[in-house]
N, C-alpha and C positions, 0 to 999 in steps of 0.2 A: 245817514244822508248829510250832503252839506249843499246849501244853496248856493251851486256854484253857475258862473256862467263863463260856457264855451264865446271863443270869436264872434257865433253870430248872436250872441247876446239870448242862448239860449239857456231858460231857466231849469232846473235840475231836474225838478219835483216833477209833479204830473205834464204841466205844459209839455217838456221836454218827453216825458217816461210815457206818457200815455195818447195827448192827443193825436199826435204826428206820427205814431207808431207805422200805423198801414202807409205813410205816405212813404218814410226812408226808411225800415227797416227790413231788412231782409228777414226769409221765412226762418225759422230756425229748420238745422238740418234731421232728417227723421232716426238717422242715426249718427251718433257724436263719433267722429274720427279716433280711431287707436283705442276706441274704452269698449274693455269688455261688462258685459252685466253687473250690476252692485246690487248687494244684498243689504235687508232693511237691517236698518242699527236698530237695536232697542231704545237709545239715548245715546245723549253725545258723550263726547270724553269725561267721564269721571274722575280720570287722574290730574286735570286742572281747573283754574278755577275754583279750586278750594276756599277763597278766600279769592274780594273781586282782585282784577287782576289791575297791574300799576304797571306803568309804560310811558310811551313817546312817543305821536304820530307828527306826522309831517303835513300834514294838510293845514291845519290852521295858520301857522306863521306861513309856511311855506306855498302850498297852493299847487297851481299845475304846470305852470308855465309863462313866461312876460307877454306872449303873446295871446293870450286864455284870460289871466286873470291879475296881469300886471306881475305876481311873482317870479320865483324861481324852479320852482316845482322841485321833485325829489330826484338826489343823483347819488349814487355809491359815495363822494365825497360828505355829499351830507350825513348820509347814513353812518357814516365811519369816524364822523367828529364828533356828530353828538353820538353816541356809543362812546368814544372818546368822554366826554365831560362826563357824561353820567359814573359813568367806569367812576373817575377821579373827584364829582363834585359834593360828592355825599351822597346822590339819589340809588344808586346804586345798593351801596347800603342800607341805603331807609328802607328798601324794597322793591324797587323800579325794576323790572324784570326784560320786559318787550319793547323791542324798537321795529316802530311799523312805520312802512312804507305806502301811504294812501294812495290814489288814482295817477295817473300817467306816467306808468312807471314803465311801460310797454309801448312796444310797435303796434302802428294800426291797422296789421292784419297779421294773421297766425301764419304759419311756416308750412311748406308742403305736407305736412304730414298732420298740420293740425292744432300744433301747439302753439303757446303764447310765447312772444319772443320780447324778452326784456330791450331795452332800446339800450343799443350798443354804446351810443354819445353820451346816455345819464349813467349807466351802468357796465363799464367796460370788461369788466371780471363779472361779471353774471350776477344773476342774483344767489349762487352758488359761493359764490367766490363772496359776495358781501356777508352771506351766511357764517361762512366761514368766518371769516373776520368779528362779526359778532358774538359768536361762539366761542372763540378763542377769550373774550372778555367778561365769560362767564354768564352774558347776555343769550335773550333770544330776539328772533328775525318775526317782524308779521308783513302783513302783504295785503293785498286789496284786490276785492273782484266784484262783480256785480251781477246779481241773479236775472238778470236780462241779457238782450242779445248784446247790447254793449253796455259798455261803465257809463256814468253821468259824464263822463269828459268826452263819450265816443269813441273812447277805444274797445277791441273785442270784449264779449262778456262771455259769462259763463254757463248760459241757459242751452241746454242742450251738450253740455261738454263737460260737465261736472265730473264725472269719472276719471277723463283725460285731465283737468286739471289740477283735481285735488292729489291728482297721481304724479305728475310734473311738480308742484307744490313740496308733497315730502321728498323727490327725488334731491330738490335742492335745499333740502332742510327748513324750511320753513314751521314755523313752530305755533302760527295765529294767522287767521284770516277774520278780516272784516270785508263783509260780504253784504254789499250795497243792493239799491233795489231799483234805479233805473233802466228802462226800457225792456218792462216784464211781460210786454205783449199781452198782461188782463190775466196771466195763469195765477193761478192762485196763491197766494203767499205760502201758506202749510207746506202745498205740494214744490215750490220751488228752494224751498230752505230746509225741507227732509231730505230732498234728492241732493242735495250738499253736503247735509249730515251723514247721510247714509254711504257717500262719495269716499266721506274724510276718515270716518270709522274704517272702510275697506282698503285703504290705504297701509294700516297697523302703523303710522305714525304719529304720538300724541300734537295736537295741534289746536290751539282752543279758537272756538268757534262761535266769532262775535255778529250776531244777527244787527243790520242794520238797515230795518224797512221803514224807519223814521213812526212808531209808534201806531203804522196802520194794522188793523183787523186785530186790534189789541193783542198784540203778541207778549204781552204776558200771562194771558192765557197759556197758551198753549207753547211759548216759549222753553219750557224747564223741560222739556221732550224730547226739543229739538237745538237747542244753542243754548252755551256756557253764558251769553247776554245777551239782553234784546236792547233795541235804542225804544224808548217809550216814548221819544217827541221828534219833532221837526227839527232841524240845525238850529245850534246857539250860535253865538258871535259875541264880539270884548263889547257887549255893554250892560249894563245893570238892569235894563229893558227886560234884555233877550236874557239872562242869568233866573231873576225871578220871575217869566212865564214856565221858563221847562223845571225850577224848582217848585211850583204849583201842580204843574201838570205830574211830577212825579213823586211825590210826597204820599199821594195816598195810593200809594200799591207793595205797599210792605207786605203784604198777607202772599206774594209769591216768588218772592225773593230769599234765596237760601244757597246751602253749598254747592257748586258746579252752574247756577245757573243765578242770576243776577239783574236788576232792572238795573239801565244806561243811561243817565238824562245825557250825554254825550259827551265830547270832549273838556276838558279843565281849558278855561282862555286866562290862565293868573299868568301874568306877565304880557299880556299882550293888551294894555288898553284901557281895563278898567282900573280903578283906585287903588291904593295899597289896601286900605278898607274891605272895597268891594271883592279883591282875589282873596283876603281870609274868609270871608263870609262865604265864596262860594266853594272853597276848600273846605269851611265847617261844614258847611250843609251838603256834600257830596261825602264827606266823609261820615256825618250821622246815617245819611240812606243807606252807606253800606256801599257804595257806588262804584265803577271802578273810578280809577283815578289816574288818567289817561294825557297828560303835561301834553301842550301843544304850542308851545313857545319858542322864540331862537336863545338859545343856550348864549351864540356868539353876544348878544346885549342884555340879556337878562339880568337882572337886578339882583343885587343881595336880598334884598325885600323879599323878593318874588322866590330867590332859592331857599330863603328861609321859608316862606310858607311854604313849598313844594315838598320840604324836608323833616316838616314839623312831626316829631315823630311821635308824640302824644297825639295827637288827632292820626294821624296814619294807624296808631294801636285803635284807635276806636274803630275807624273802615275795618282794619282787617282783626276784627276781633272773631274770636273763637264759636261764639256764641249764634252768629251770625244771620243777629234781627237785623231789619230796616225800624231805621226811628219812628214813631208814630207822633201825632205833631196832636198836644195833649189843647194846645190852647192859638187862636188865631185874630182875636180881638182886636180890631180899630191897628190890623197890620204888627201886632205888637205878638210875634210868635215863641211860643215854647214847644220844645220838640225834646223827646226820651225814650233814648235808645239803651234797653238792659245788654249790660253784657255780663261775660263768665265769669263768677266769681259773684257775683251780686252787684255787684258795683252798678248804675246807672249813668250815662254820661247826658247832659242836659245844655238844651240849646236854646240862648235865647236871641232871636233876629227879631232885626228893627228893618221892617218892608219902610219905613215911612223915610221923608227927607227931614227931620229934625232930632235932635240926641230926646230920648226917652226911656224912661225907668221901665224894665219889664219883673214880673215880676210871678215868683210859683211857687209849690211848697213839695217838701219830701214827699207829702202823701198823694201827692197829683200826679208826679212823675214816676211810680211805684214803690217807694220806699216809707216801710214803718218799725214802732218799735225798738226804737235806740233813742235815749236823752236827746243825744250831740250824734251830728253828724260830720263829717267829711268833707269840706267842700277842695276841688286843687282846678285852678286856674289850665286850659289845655293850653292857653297863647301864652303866658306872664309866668306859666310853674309857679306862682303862688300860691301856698294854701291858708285854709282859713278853718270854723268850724259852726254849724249852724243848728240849735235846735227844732229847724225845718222850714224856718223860709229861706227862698233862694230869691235875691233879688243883683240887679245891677244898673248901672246906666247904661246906655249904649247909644254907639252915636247912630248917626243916619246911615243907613245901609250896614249896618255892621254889627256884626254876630258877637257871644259871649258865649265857651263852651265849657263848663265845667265837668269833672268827674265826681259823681257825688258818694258816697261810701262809707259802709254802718249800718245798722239795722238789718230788716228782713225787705228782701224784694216781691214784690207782689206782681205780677204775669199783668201787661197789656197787651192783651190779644188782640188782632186787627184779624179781620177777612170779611168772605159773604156770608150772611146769614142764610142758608139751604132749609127753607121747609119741607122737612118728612113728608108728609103729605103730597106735596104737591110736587117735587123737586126744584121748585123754582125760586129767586132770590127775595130776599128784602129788599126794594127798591123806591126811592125816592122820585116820582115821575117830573119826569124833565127836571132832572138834576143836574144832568150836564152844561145845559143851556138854561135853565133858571132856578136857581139853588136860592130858594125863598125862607122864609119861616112862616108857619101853620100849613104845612100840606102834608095830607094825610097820606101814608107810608101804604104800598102795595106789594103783592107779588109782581112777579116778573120773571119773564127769561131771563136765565145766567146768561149777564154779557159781561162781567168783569170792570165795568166802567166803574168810574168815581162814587157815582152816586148808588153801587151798590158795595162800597166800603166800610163796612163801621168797624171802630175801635172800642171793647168793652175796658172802660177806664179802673184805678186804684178808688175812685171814689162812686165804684159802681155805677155810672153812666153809661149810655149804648152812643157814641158819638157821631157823625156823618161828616168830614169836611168836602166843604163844597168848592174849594179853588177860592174862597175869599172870608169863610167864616168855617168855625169849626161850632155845629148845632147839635143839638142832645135830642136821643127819643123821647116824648113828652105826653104824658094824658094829655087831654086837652082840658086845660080849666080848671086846673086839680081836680075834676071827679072824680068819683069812684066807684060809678054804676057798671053794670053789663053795658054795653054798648058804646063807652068812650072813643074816641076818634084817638090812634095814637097816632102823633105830627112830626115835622120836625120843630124845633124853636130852640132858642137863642138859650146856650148854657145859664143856668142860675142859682144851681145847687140844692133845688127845692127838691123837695123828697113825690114829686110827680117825676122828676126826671130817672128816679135810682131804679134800677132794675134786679132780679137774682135769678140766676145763670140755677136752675135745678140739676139734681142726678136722670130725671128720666128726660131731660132736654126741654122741657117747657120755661118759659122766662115768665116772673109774675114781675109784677109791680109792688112796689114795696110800701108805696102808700096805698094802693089801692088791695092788694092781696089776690089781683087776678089776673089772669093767662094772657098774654101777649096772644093772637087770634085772628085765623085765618075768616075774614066774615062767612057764614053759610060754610063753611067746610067746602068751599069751593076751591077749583085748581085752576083756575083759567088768567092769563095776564089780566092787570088790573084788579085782582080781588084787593078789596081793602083790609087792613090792617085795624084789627079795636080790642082795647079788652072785656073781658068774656069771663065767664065762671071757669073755672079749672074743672075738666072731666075727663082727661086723658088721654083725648084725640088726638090724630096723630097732626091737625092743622093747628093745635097748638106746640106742636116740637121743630123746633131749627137748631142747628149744627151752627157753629162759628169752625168756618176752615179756609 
């Protein structure tokens, strides 16, 4: 999604997509022109997205049109210069793969027969023809639709045509679709972004397929089913505001990000606006997620600054590393964050952001970030290619808004698992109640329906902690009060190293407490939302066993 608004000042998001639906929008047709039946895909394309995917969209510098939104929107010339620079600036090289074509890119109604018809005045050789052109430079083409009856700008959509146009799509080579979520008439998300998957699969043309419902009905659930990426948030924009809310919002959803499908905090704005500072930070921090990493800049003014961080090819190895965790964010103190993300080979890469507006020391150790077992370790600079060598603290200064990312290297790595905690018993999560909207300390931990939110995230840490980050603190499973009787309340509270907070991960899936010696515990062996969370004697039930996945 991008919060864009049309001439009449018409906002993208729901105002636009949802309220007004019955009032302009036409019925969708009962049967989609020229498409014959599509058969279900098992999953999307497996053969991309192996690794998140790195590219160029046109929407953020560019926009839709002078009369829409003051710019110039996308036209075969644009498309064919920057493919141009990229080709020749180093991005290319670095990895930069896709050059996408965002919203009004088309005519405002389909052709007799159905189809979408590129606008002749922005794209005079078709979109075939820019295809082409792309291709010839070792590049790929992506393209834009929207699973509604029309796009956010109001031109044709895709809902009800999906066949006919994932079929027009590979006809003209197309290689990527981002595939927006305005004006959905209320159908259901799943069912309107399977029926695209299922579209693009029947096609036999590989095409990777970027879900972008702006982070609603939590599609990263059920995202890795159905698209190569899902967008997890609402539209960014060049300010340091809008940068670290969607790096909140998206931080703690590593547990379902992996090869072919991927979480999207959304497009990269580095060269459009924010500090030289603030675009490495948000290049660090897109690149520890694993993210793609999707430049949305004009190339024609773009800064050396700006091409050096876009090109920086040590944090580019970290994004597309082999291994292909998302970072888990070990520490979030008074805005003072550490983030560690393993990669293959053992190595660790470690991130230290400063959310605050003053320069501050941050500061972590080998064993926090998973790494034990070596005298000396490794430390090498990802911005500066300095290295250095530390017997396990990792510290630096940093200024305001501005990241430090080392690769740390040596010793034994030790697994920081992140996902939900699934009781046996009962099927349902470890859940922090009202976590999303008030992420406290001292509130006792319950069951819950698997919904995927935040506050049913925990990270099992190197220094055995069960962790929860709440979007402003990152808080530890904790007895309450250091006891150690049958019935302790376990909460959440504020990390501190005490041996109430350490927990041990058993072989038959029970967690004890490691001061206390007893079962993490479903109260009453009950299954129902809200059951509370305490420790208990250990006896083998099954409401004392959870799954981290």
């Amino acid at each position: 999604m991008h919060i864009r608004q049309a001439a009449s000042s018409l906002l993208r998001r729901k105002a636009a997509a949802v309220a007004v639906l019955a009032l302009v929008v036409p019925a969708v047709p009962a049967v989609a022109l020229a498409t014959a039946p599509v058969a279900a895909a098992a999953a999307p394309d497996s053969t991309v997205a192996t690794t998140p995917q790195l590219g160029f969209n046109t929407w953020n510098a560019f926009g839709c049109a002078p009369g829409v939104d003051g710019k110039p929107g996308p036209t075969e010339a644009l498309i064919k210069s920057t493919a141009d620079a990229i080709h020749s600036n180093g991005m290319q090289a670095a990895g930069y793969t896709y050059i996408n074509i965002d919203d009004c890119w088309m005519t405002h109604d389909r052709d007799g027969n159905g189809n979408l018809v590129a606008d002749p005045a922005r794209f005079p050789d078709g979109i075939n023809g820019v295809a082409d052109y792309v291709h010839s430079l070792g590049l790929k083409l992506g393209i834009y639709e929207s699973a509604g009856t029309m796009t956010c700008q109001q031109f044709p959509g895709s809902l009800g045509h999906e066949g006919q146009d994932a079929n027009l799509f590979a006809a003209w080579g197309v290689d990527y679709l981002k595939y927006d979520n305005c004006y959905n008439n209320g159908v259901p998300s799943r069912q309107r972004y399977t029926a695209m998957r299922d579209a693009l699969a029947a096609t036999g043309h590989h095409i990777l397929y970027s879900i972008c419902n702006w982070g609603e009905d939590s599609p990263w659930i059920w995202g890795a089913a159905t698209g190569n990426s899902w967008r997890t948030t609402g539209d960014i924009n060049a300010s340091y505001g809008s940068m670290l809310s969607i790096f909140h919002a998206n931080v703690g959803l590593g547990a379902w990000a992996g090869p072919h499908h991927w979480n999207d905090p959304d497009m990269l704005e580095v060269g459009n606006g924010m500090s030289a500072i603030e675009d490495r930070s948000e290049f660090s921090l897109w690149s520890m997620m694993a993210a793609p990493l999707i430049a949305g800049n004009d190339f024609g003014r773009t800064s050396p600054d700006a091409l050096a961080t876009l090109t920086n090819a040590r944090l580019i190895a970290v994004d597309q590393d082999s291994l292909s965790q998302q970072a888990h964010l070990v520490d979030a103190a008074g805005g003072l964050d550490v983030l560690a993300k393993p990669l293959a080979g053992g190595d660790v890469a470690v991130a230290l952001f400063n959310e605050g507006g003053s320069t501050a020391t941050i500061s972590t150790s080998a064993a926090a970030v998973g790494k034990t077992g070596a005298a000396s370790y490794g430390l090498t600079d990802l911005w500066s290619g300095a290295t250095s060598s530390t017997t396990g603290a990792i510290s630096a200064s940093v200024p305001a808004h501005g990241t430090v990312v080392y690769r740390l290297s040596g010793g034994n790595a030790t697994a920081l698992n992140a996902g939900v905690l699934n009781g046996a018993g009962s099927g349902k999560c470890l859940d922090q109640p009202h976590g999303d909207t008030n992420p406290v300390t001292g509130v006792q931990l319950q069951l819950f329906t698997c919904k995927g939110s935040t506050n049913q995230v925990f990270t099992r840490t190197a220094a055995n902690q069960i962790t929860l980050y709440t979007g402003a603190a990152t808080l530890c499973l904790d007895a309450f009060n250091n006891q150690t009787t049958a019935g302790t309340k376990v909460q959440t509270w504020t990390c501190n190293g005490q041996t109430n907070q350490q927990w041990k991960f058993n072989a038959d899936g029970s967690i004890t407490g490691v001061q206390s010696g007893l079962c993490l515990d479903a109260t009453g062996a009950t299954t129902t939302d809200g059951t509370l969370l305490e420790l208990w004697t250990c006896n083998g039930g099954s409401n004392q066993k959870f799954t981290l996945s």
